[in-house]
C-alpha positions, -999 to 999 in steps of 0.1 A, spaced: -590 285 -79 -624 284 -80 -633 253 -55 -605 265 -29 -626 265 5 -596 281 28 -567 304 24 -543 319 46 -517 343 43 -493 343 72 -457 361 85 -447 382 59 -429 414 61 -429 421 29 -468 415 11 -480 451 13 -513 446 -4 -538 416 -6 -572 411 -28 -591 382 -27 -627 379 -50 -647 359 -71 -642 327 -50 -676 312 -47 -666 287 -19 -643 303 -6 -654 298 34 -623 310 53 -595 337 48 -567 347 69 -538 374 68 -519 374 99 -490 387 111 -483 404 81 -460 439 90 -460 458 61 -499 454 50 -518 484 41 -541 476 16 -566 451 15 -594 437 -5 -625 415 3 -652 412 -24 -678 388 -37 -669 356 -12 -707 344 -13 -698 315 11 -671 330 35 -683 328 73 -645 335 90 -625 363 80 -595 369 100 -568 401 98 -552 397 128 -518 416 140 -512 435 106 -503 471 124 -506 493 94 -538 477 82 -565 510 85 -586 506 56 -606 474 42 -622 471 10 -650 452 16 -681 434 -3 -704 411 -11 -695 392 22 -734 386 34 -724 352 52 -696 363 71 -706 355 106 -669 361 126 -647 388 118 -613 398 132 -594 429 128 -576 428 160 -542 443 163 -541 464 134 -544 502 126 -578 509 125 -593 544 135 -628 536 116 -648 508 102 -678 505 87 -700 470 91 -723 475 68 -708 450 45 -713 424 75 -749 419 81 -748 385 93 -720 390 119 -724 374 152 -683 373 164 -663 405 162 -633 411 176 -613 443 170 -594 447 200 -562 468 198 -571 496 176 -576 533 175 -611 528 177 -636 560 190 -670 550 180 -685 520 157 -720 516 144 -738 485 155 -771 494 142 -768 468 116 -754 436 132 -768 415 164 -739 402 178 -730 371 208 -697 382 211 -679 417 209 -644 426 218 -632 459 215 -608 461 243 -580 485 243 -595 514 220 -603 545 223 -645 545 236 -658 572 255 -692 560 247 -711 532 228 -744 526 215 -753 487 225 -791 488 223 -797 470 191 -773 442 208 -795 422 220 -786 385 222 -749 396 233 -731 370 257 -701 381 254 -686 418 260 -647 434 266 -643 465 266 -615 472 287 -590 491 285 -609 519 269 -622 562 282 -657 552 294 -676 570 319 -705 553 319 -725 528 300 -756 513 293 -767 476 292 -799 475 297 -821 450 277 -788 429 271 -804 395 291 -784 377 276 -747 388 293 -728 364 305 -693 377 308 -686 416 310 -653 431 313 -650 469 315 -617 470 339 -595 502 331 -624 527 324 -633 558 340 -666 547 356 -679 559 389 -713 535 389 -721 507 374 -760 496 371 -773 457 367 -779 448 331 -815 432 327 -811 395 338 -825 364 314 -839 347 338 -829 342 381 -823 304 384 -787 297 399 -776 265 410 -744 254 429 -728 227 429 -712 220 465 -688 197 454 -670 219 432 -655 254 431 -678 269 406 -716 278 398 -737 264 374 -759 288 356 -792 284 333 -790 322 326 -776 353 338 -747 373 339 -714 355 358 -682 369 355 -678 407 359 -644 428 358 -645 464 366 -612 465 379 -596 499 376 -623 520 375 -631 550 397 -662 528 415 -668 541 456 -695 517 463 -707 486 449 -737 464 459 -730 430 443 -765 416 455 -778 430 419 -758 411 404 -776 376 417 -759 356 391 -724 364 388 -698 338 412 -664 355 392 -666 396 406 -633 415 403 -631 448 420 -600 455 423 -583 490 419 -611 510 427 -617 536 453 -642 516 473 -648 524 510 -684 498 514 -690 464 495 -719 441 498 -716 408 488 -743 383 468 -743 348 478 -730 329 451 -698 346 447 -671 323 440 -639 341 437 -636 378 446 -610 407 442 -611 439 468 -574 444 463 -565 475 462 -594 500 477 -604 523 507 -628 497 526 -621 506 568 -636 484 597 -649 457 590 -651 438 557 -687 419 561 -688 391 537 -718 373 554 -735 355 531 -714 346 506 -716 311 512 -698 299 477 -667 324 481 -634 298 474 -607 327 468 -609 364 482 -582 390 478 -579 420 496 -547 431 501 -540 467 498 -568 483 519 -572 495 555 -597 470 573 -589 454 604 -614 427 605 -636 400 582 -670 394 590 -678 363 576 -711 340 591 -694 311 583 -676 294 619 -639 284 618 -620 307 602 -585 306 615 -557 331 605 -520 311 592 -492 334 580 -465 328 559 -479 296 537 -507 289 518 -526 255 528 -547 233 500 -568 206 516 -583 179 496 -603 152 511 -622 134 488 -647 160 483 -656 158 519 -641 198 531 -638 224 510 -611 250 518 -618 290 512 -585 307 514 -580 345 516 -554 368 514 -552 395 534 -522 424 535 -498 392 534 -523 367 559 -540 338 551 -572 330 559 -586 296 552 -622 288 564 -634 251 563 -665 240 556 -678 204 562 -705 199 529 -714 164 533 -702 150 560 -684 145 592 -646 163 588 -615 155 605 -597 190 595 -586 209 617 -556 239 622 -530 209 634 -540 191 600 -531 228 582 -498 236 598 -483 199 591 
């Protein structure tokens, strides 16, 4: 089969072993789903760029060479307790989520994107990462980590670690924009979505974290929260914040929850926020009002904002 360009090997509980060389255009591989596979074999594939072992749990060892151009590798859901990427130098996607993962050498690859959620980490070595966009790492033993020089971060998720701070990674560039008629931010740069949910956090200052509009917080032990001001959609649920939850300048917030802490009041510097129970209200007026809505120990709180012109909304216009 020398001029076969894909193969995949799919849901089978009974292939126990797989080898694949000597296919010079060979450019994608996949074994998935495959129950019983504990043995497999990856050499001299000169033009293979995807290779993809997903959900085969007693995979734990990979015999691998010759594999120069593979740029996105998968080994998520298997069986894994080690691996080595040497064989990978041109990697840029990795994904091996779902293992019994502890540490990994990076120093080899420069990756964009790299999931290895739900493992084993109590630390990792990211400095040679430096063009990475893309990290998960959740569900994992850290206590801390480091991110400086990553500029290039976009989306971070380290929710259900054991960290206690959490510092700013370096940002590529400061210029946010927002869009007023929509429910989102619009970035040229700089980290934007941030989960550190489930972590052991007390305090967090999210005004060193310019960029980032998608911030969850949630099931922490916080007792003081500062906002930034292009935070979009927020998540306090589930912390010790007391008095007064000050959320002054976060004039793009669209969705805040907070259930599940001990506050008694929201400081907000935007006018007209009215408190409705029991129902959740949407308005939609042509792009005219926009409606922030937050939950709060089972109330709603919906704050309307008039962003281009004259609106006719009003708490009558809610309860109908």
């Amino acid at each position: 089969m020398p001029s076969l360009q894909q193969l995949t090997v799919e849901d089978s509980s009974t292939i126990t072993k797989v080898s694949v060389k000597n296919l010079p255009v060979l450019e994608e591989l996949r074994a998935e789903d495959l129950t019983s596979l504990d043995d497999a074999t990856v050499e001299n594939l000169p033009a293979l760029s995807n290779l993809d072992l997903y959900n085969d749990p007693k995979l734990a060892t990979l015999n691998a060479s010759g594999l120069d151009k593979v740029n996105d590798l998968t080994i998520s859901k298997d069986a894994f307790s080690e691996f080595d990427l040497k064989s990978f130098p041109g990697l840029i996607d990795f994904d091996a989520s779902d293992n019994q993962l502890s540490s990994l050498d990076l120093s080899n690859v420069n990756l964009t994107s790299l999931n290895l959620a739900n493992n084993q980490f109590k630390s990792i070595d990211l400095s040679k990462q430096t063009h990475l966009g893309t990290l998960y790492l959740q569900g994992n033993q850290l206590s801390e980590i480091d991110l400086a020089g990553l500029e290039y971060l976009s989306t971070v998720d380290l929710s259900y670690n054991q960290l206690t701070t959490f510092d700013a990674p370096d940002a590529h560039g400061d210029d946010v924009s927002f869009d007023e008629l929509r429910n989102e931010g619009e970035y040229k740069a700089g980290l934007r979505t941030l989960s550190l949910n489930g972590n052991k956090l007390t305090t967090f200052d999210a005004s060193l974290f310019p960029q980032v509009t998608q911030l969850d917080l949630s099931d922490n032990q916080l007792t003081s929260f500062t906002p930034n001001h292009v935070v979009a959609s927020l998540n306090l649920t589930n912390n010790n914040l007391t008095g007064t939850l000050n959320i002054s300048g976060a004039s793009h917030l669209i969705n805040l929850a907070a259930s599940g802490n001990a506050f008694s009041y929201i400081a907000n510097d935007v006018p007209d926020i009215s408190v409705i129970s029991q129902y959740v209200w949407n308005y939609v007026a042509d792009e005219h009002v926009r409606a922030n809505t937050y939950e709060v120990d089972g109330h709603w709180y919906v704050n309307v904002r008039d962003l281009i012109g004259d609106a006719d909304a009003s708490d009558e216009d809610a309860k109908k």
